[in-house]
N, C-alpha and C positions, 0 to 999 in steps of 0.2 A: 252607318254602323259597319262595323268589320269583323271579321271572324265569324266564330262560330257563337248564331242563336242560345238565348236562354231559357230554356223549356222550364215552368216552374208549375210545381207536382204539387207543390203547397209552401207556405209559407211568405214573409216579405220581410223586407229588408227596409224599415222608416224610423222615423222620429216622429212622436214618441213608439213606443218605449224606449229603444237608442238615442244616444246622445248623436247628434250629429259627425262630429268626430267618427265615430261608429259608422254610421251609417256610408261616410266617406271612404273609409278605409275599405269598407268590403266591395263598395263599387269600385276602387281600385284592384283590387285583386281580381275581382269580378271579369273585367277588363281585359289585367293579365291573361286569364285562365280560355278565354275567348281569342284572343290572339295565339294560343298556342304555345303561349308560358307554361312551364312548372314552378311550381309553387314549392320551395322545402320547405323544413321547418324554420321555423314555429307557425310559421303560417296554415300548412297545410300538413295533414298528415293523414296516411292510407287509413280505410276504415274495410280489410277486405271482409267481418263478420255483416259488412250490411251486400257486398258483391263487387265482381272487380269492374276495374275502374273508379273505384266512389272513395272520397276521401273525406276530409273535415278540415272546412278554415276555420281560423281560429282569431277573434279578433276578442280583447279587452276593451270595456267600458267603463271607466269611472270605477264604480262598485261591483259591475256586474261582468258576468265573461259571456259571449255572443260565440255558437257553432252553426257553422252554412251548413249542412249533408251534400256532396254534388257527385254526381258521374260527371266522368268525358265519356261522352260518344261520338261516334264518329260523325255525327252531325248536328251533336248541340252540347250543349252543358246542361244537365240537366240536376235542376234543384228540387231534393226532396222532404228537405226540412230547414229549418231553422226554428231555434231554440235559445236561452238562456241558461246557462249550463250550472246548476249548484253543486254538482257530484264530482270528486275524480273521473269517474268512468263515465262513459255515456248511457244513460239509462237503457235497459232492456228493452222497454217498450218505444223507444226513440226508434231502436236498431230493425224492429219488427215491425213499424208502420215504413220506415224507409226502403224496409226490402218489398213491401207489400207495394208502397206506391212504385217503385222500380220496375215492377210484375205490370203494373198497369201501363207503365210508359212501355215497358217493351212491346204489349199487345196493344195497346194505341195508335203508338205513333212510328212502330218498326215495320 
């Protein structure tokens, strides 16, 4: 493995419920985002109401739309959620467990 570690706060990334397709793609970006890539859009987009550094990939499914939550830090990626996204926006309560787990990586693992 290369880059930088994936610290995951909660959530995973499988099939089922993703279709594999899905499941590929984010391991691609995943990838990316570990190497040291940025991501624009449409793949990823800043999310600073959850804090900085934390964005949103953004990956379609068949029927369903698929959001990673992630920080870069300066010494991992760090995932805080993933979800199935029904809404425009991202729910409230998404944005407030993801700052919450964030809180917990920083005094964990800083």
């Amino acid at each position: 493995m290369s880059g930088k570690p994936l610290r995951w706060m909660h959530g995973e990334v499988k099939t089922p419920p993703m279709s594999n397709d899905a499941r590929r793609e984010f391991g691609i970006l995943l990838r990316e985002l570990q190497n040291g890539e940025s991501l624009p859009m449409p793949y990823s987009r800043p999310m600073p109401d959850v804090g900085p550094q934390c964005h949103e990939l953004r990956v379609n499914d068949c029927k369903n739309t698929w959001r990673l939550v992630y920080r870069i830090d300066s010494v991992a990626i760090v995932i805080l959620e993933v979800f199935e996204k029904k809404t425009q926006s991202t729910p409230r309560r998404i944005i407030e467990l993801c700052r919450r787990r964030l809180k917990q990586y920083e005094v964990s693992f800083r």
